[in-house]
N, C-alpha and C positions, 0 to 999 in steps of 0.2 A: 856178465857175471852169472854162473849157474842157481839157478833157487838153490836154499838150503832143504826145503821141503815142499814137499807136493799139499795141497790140504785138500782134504774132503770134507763135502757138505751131507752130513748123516742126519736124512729125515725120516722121521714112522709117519709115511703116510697113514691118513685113516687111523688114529692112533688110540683115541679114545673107547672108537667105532670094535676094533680091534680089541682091543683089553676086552671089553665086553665080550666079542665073538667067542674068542677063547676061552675064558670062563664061564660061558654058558651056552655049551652045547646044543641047545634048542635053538639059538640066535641064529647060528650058523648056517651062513646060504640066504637068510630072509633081509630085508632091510630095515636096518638099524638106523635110529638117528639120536643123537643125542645131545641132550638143552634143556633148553628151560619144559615145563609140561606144557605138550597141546593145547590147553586151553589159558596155557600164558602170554602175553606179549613177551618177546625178545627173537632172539636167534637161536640156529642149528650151530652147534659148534665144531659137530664134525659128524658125518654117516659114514656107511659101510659103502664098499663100492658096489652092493647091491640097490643101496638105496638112491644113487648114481646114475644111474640107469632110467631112472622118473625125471629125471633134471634135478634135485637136491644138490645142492652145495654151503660147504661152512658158509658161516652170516648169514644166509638165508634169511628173511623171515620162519619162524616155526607159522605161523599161522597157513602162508606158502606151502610149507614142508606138507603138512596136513592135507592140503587141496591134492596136491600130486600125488602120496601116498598114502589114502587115508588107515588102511593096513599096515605100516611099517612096524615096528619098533621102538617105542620112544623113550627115551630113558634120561634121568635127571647125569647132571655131569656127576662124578664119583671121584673128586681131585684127589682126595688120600691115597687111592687105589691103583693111578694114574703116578701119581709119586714116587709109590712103592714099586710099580715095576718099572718106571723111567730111570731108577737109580739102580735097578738092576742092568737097563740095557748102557749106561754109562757108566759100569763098571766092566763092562764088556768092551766099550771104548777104551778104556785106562789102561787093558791089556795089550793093547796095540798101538799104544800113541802117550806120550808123557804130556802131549800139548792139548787141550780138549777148552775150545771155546763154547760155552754152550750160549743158543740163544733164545730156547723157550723147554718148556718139556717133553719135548721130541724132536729135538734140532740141536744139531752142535757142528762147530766145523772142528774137524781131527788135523794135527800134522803130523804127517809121517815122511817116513826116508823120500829124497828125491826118486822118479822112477818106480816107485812103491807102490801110488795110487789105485789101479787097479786091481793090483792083485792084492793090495790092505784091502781096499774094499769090499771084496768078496769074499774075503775069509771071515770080516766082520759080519757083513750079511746073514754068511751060512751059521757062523757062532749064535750070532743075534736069534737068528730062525729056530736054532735046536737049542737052544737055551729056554727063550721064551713060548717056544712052541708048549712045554709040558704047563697042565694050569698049576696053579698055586694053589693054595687053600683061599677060599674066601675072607674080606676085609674086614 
């Protein structure tokens, strides 16, 4: 029996790392990491794929993150800010798909027409891109 629908798995890599980049232009190109403060215990919850580059990875230790890049970036999470344009890129979704499973604030799987898959997914992409591309007013 043929699927009814194909489904795509829609993730913002770098997502947090990202909202940041965009919004402030001076971030841009350097490594980002963002978490608890440097001088806190916990973890990195997500860097820039500049800050990638040193070894940095989500969960990380921050105290780690530090050792490897003691110049990055560091910045506390900003969950409001992160909300407000996650529901913008999932309303980007909604335009393309009536079926949208979401599974965290940067993850959803979409269902769309059988045979669809690709080419839904890069027209999402590019929307997603030139959408979110322009910054917003800050939070």
């Amino acid at each position: 029996m043929p699927s009814t629908h194909d489904i795509l798995l829609c993730d913002l890599d770098a997502f947090f790392a990202s909202v940041e980049q965009r919004d402030h232009p001076e971030y841009h190109g350097k490594p980002v990491i963002v978490g608890v403060r440097p001088d806190e215990r916990g973890v990195v919850a997500t860097c820039s794929y500049e800050a990638r580059r040193y070894g940095i990875r989500s969960a990380m230790p921050m105290s780690r993150a530090v050792r490897l890049c003691p110049d990055a970036v560091f910045l506390p999470v900003d969950l409001a800010r992160y909300r407000q344009v996650s529901a913008h890129v999932f309303a980007v979704y909604a335009r393309f798909a009536a079926q949208i499973e979401p599974v965290s604030i940067d993850e959803a799987y979409i269902a769309v027409p059988p045979g669809k898959g690709v080419e839904t997914a890069r027209e999402i992409r590019e929307e997603v891109r030139r959408e979110l591309r322009r910054s917003f007013p800050p939070a």
